[in-house]
N, CA, C and O of each residue as an XYZ file, in Angstrom:
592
protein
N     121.223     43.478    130.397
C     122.388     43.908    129.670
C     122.241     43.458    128.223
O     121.654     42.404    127.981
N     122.729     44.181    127.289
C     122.197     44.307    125.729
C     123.746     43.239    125.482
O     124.605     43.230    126.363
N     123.890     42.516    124.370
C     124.922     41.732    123.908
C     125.797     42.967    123.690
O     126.693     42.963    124.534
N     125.865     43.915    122.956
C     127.000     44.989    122.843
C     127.415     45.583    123.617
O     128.264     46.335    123.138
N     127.242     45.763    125.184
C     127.595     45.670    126.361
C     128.396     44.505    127.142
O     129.463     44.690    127.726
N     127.578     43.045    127.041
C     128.482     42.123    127.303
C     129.456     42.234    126.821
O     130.465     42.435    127.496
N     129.486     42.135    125.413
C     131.102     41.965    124.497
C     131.842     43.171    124.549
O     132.992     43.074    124.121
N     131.439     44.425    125.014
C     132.425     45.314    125.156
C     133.194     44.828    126.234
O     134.416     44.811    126.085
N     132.569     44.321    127.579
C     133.112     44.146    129.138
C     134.181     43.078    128.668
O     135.380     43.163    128.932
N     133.558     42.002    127.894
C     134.561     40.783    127.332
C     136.004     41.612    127.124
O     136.985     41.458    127.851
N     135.956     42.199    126.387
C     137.014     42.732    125.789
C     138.085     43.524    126.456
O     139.078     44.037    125.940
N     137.721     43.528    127.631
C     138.492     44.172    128.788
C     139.034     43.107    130.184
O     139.759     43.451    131.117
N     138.356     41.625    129.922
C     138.712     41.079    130.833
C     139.695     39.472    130.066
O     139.848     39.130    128.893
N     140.110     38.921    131.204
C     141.215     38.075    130.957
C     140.424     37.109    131.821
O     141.350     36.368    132.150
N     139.504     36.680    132.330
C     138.583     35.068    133.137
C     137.321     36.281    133.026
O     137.223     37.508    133.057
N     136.258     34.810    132.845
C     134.817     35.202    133.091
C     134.668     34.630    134.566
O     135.510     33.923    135.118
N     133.237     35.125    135.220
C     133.321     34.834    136.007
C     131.268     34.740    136.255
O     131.103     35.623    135.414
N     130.129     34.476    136.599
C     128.882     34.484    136.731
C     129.024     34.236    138.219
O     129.817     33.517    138.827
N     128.039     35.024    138.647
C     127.593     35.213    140.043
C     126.075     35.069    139.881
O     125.383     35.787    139.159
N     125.646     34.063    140.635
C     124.523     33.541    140.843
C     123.831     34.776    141.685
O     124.396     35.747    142.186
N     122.637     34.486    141.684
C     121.341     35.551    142.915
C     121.739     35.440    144.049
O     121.835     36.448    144.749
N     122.064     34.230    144.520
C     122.935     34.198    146.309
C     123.794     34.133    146.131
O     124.257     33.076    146.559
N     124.647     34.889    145.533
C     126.203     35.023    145.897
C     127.349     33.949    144.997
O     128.483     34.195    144.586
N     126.844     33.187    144.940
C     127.787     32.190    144.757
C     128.151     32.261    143.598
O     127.445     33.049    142.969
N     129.179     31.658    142.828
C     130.409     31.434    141.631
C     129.506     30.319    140.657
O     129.826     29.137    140.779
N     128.664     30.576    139.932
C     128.915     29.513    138.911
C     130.685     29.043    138.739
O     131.710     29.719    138.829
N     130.480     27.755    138.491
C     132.538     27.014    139.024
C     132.906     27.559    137.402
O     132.188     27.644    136.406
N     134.134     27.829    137.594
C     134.955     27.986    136.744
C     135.524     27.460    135.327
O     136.282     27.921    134.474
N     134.933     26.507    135.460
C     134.505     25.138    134.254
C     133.442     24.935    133.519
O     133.330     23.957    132.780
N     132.636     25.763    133.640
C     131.351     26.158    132.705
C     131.750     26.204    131.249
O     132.755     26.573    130.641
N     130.712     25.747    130.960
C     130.825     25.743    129.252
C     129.735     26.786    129.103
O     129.017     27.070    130.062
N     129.571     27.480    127.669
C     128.816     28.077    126.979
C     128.034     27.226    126.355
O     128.230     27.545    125.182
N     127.216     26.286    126.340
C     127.003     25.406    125.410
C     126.076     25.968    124.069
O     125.996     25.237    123.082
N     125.337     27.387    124.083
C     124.489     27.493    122.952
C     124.426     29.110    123.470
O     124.463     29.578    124.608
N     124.304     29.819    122.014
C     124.394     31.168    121.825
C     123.442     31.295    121.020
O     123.532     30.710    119.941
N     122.182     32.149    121.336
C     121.168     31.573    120.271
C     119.984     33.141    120.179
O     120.357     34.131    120.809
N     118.983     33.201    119.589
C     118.231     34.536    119.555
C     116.647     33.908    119.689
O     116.026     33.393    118.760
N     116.187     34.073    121.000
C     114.765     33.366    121.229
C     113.416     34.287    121.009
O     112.836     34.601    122.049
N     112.883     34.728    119.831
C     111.657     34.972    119.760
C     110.404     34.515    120.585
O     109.901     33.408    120.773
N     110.079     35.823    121.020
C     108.202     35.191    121.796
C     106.885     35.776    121.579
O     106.133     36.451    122.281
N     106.851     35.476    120.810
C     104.864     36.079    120.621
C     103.788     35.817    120.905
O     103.098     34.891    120.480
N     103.487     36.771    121.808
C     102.106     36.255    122.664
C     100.936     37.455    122.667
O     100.872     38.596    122.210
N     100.176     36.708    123.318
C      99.021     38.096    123.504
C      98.591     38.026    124.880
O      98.260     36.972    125.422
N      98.598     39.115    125.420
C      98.834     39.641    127.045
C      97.546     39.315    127.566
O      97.033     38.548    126.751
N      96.649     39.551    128.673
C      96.006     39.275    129.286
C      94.500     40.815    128.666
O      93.280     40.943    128.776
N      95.473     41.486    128.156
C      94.285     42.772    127.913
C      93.740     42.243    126.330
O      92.670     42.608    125.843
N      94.670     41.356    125.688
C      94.354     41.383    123.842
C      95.624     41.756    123.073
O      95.865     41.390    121.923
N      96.486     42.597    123.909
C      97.125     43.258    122.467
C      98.837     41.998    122.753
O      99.423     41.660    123.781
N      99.152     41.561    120.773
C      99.691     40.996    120.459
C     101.312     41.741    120.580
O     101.492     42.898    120.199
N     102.397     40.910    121.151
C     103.568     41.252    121.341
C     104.684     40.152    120.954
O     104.577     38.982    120.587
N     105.876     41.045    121.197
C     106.651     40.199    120.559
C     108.464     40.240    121.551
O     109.180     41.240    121.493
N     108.653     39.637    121.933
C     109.824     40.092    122.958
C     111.194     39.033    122.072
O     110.919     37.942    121.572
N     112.245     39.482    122.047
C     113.765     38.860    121.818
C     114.463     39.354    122.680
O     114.574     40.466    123.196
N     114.946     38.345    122.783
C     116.859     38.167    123.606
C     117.643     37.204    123.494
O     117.199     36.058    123.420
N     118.950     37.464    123.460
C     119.480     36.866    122.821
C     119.946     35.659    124.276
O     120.053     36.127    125.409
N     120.131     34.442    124.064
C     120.571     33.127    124.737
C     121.591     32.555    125.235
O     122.162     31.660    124.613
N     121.919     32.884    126.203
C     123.014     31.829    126.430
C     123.030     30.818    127.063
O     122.908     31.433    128.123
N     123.080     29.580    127.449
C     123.342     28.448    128.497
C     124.330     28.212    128.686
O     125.192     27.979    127.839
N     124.469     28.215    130.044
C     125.680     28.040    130.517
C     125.855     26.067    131.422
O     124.880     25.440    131.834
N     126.993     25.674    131.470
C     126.437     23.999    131.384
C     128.007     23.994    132.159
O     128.877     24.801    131.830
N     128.209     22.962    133.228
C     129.349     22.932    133.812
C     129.152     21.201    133.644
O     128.134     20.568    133.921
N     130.242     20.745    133.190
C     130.794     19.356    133.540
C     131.936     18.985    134.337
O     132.341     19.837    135.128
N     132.520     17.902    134.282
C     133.304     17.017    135.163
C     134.724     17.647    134.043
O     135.871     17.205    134.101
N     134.318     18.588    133.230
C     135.948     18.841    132.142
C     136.319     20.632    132.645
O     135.880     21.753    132.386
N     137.535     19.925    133.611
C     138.497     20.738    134.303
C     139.915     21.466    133.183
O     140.768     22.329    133.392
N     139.700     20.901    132.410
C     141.029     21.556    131.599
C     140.669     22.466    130.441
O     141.439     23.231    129.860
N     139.127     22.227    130.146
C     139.398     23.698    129.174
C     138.017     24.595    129.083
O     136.901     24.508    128.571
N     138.739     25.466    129.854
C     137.943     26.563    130.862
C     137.710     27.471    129.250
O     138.453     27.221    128.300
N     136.879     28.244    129.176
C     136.084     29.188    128.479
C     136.924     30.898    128.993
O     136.567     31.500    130.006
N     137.765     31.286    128.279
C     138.224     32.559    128.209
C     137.557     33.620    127.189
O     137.330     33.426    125.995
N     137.315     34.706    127.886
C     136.518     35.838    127.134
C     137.302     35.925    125.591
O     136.381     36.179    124.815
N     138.321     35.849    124.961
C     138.651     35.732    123.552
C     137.504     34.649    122.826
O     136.573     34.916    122.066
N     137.822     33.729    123.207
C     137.195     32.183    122.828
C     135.394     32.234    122.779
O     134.655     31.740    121.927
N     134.951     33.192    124.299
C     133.549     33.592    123.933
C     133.259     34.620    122.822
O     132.240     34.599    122.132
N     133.993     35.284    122.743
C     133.428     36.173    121.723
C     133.608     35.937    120.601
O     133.199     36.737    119.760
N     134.167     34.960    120.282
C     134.620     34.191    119.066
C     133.051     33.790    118.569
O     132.531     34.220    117.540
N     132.366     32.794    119.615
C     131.681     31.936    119.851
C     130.500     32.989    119.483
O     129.680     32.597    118.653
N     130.380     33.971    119.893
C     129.012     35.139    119.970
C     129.172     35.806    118.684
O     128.149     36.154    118.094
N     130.756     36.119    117.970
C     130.653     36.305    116.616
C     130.249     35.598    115.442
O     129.631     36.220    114.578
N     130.482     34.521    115.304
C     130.162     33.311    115.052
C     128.327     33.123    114.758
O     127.717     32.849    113.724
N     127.847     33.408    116.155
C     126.606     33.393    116.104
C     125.507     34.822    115.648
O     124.334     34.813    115.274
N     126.105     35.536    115.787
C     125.428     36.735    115.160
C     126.068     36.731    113.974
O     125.378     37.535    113.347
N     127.250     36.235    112.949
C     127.119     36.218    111.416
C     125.831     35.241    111.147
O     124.864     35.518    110.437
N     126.033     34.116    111.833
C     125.295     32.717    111.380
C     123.828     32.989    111.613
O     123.058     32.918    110.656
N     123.526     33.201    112.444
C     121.947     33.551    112.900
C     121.230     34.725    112.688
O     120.039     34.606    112.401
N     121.842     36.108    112.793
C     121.254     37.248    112.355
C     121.083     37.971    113.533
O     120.350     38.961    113.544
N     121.741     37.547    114.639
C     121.379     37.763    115.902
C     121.512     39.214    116.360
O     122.645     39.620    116.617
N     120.579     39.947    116.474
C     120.280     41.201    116.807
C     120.861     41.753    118.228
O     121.083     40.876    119.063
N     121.181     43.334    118.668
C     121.943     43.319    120.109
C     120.193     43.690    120.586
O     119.442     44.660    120.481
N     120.105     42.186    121.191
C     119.137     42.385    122.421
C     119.657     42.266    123.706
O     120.837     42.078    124.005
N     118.407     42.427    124.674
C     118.624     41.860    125.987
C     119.275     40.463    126.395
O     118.958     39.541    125.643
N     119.887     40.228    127.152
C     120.741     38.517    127.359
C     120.082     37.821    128.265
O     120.336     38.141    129.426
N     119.273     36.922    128.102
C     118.864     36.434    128.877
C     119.983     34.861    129.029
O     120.456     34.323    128.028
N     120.259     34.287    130.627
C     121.023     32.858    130.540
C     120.476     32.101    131.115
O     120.119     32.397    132.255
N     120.196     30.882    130.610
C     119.383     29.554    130.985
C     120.835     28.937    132.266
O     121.895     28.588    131.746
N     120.758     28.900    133.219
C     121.593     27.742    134.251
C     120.728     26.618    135.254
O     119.748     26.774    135.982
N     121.443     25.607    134.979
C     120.641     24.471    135.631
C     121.226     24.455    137.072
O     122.407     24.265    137.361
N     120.108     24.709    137.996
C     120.697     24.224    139.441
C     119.849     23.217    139.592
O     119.949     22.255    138.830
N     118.752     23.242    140.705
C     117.687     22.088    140.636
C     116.799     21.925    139.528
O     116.641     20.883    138.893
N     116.249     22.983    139.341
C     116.004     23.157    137.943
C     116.898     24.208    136.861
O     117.905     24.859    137.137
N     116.147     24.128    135.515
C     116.508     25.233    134.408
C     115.929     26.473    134.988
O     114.712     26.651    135.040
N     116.892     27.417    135.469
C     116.813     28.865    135.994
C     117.018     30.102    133.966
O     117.875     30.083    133.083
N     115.839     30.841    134.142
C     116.429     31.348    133.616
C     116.488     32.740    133.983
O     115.405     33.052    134.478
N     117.435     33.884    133.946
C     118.447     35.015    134.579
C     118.509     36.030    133.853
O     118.834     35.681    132.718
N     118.377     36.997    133.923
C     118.984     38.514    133.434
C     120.581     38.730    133.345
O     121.197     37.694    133.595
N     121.024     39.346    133.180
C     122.535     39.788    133.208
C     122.937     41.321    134.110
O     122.066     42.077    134.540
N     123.836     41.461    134.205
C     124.104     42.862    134.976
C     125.877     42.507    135.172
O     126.651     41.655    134.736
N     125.942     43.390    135.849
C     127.953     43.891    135.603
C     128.013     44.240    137.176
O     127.052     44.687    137.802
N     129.155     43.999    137.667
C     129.481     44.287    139.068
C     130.652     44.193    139.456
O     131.005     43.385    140.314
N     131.683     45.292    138.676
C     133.287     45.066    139.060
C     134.100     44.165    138.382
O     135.045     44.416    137.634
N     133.535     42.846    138.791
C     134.603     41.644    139.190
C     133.586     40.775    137.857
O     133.887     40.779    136.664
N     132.440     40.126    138.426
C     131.655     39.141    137.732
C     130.183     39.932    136.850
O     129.731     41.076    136.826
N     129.973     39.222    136.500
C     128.947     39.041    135.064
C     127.219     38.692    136.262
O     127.124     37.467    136.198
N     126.523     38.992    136.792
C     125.627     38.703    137.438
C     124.226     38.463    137.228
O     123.310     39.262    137.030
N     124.233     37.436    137.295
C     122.740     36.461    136.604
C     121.661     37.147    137.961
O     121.803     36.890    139.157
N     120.654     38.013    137.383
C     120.195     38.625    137.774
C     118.261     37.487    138.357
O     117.537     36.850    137.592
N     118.143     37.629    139.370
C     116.605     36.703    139.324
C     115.373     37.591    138.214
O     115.067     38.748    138.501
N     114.853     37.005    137.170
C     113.444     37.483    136.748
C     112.057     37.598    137.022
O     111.730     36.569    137.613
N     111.502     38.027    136.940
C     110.036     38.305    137.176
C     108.760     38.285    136.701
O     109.109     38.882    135.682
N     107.873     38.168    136.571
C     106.481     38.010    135.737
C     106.040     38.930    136.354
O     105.978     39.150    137.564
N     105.514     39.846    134.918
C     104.336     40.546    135.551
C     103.105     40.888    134.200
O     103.007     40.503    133.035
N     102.382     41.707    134.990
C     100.657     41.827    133.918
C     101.633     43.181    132.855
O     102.598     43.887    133.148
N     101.038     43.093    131.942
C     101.519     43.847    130.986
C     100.181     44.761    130.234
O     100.252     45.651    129.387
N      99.120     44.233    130.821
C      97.854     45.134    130.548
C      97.172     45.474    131.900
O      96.045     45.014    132.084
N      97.931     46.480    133.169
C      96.970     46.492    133.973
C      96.020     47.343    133.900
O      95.150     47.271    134.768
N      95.913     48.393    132.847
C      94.763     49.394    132.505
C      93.931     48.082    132.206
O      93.282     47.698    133.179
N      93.846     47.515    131.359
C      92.814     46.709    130.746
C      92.045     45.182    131.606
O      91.070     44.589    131.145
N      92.590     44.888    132.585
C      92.288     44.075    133.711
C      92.329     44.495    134.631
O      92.894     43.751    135.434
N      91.897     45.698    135.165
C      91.191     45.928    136.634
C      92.098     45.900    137.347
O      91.682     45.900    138.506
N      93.511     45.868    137.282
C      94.790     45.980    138.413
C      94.923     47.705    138.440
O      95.134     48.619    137.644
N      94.697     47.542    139.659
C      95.101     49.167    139.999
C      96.933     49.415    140.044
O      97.858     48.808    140.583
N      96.808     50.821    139.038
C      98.270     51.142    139.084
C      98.713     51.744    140.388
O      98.039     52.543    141.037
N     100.023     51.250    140.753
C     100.502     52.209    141.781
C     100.952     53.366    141.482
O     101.643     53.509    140.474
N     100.569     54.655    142.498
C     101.125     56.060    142.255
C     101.946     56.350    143.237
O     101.376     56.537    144.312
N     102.786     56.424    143.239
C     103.532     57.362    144.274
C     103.121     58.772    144.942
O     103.394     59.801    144.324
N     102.553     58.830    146.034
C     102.195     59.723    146.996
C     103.000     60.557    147.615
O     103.718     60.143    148.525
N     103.010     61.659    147.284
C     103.967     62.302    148.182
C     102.852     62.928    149.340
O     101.726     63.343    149.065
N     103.597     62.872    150.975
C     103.004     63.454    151.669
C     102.540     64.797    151.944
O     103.105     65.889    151.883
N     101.400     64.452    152.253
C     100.596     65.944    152.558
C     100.214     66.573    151.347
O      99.859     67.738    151.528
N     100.167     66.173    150.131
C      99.585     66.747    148.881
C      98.649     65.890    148.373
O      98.637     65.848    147.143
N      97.746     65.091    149.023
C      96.489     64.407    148.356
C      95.335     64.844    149.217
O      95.637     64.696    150.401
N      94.177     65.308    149.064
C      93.510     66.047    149.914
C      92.498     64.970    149.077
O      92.694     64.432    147.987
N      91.090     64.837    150.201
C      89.831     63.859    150.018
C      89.120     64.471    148.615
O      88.810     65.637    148.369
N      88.961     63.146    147.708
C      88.381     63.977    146.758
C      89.009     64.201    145.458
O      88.592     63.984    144.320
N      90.312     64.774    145.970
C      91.204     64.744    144.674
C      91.743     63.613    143.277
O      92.102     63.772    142.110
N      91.544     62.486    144.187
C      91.529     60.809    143.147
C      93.211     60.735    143.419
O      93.551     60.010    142.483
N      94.001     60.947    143.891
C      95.446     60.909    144.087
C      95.303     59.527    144.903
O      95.994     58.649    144.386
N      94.593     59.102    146.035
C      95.019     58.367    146.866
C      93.653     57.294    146.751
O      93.596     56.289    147.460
């Protein structure tokens, strides 16, 4: 989910709410603690040089029960940070600590905000010998043809 998506949904709701990968409620007492724009430049496994942004959030729950984080107050917090920082509408990625620092995708689902699980993958498989998958439809690859 792009930040100009989050903050539109903000703007329609009255409690936030994060739903973890199994189901469960990040608690209701979460802080925002940092709103931030993380640059990464690397070079892939084939050679070619890249560059990925998204924008940051951490989310941080303490023992402070009385002052809960309302969608006005976040977007305050996200305006704030895109005057101050320059912060571009990227992808959202959110850092949450369970056993370890998890970090999450975003997505929308009705009710809650859903910290989505991420993934690694090869980003040059032409260039390292990983065969691409094709989708086969049946009965149209005949011996010979290179389809299968």
């Amino acid at each position: 989910m792009k930040l100009s998506e989050f903050k539109a949904i903000l703007n329609t709701k009255e409690t936030i709410a994060f739903e973890l990968p199994n189901g469960k409620l990040v608690p209701s007492h979460f802080h925002v603690t940092e709103v931030g724009e993380i640059t990464k430049k690397f070079i892939d496994c084939g050679g070619t040089v890249r560059e990925e942004k998204v924008v940051n959030f951490q989310l941080w729950e303490a023992d402070d029960y009385d002052h809960r984080l309302n969608p006005k107050k976040l977007i305050g917090i996200i305006q704030l940070s895109e005057k101050t920082l320059n912060i571009e509408d990227s992808e959202i990625e959110v850092e949450y600590q369970g056993e370890t620092i998890g970090k999450f995708g975003m997505d929308y689902k009705g009710e809650n905000f859903l910290l989505t699980s991420k993934v690694t993958d090869c980003l040059a498989k032409d260039n390292c010998g990983i065969p691409v998958k094709v989708d086969v439809v049946e009965n149209t690859c005949t011996p010979g043809s290179g389809c299968c």
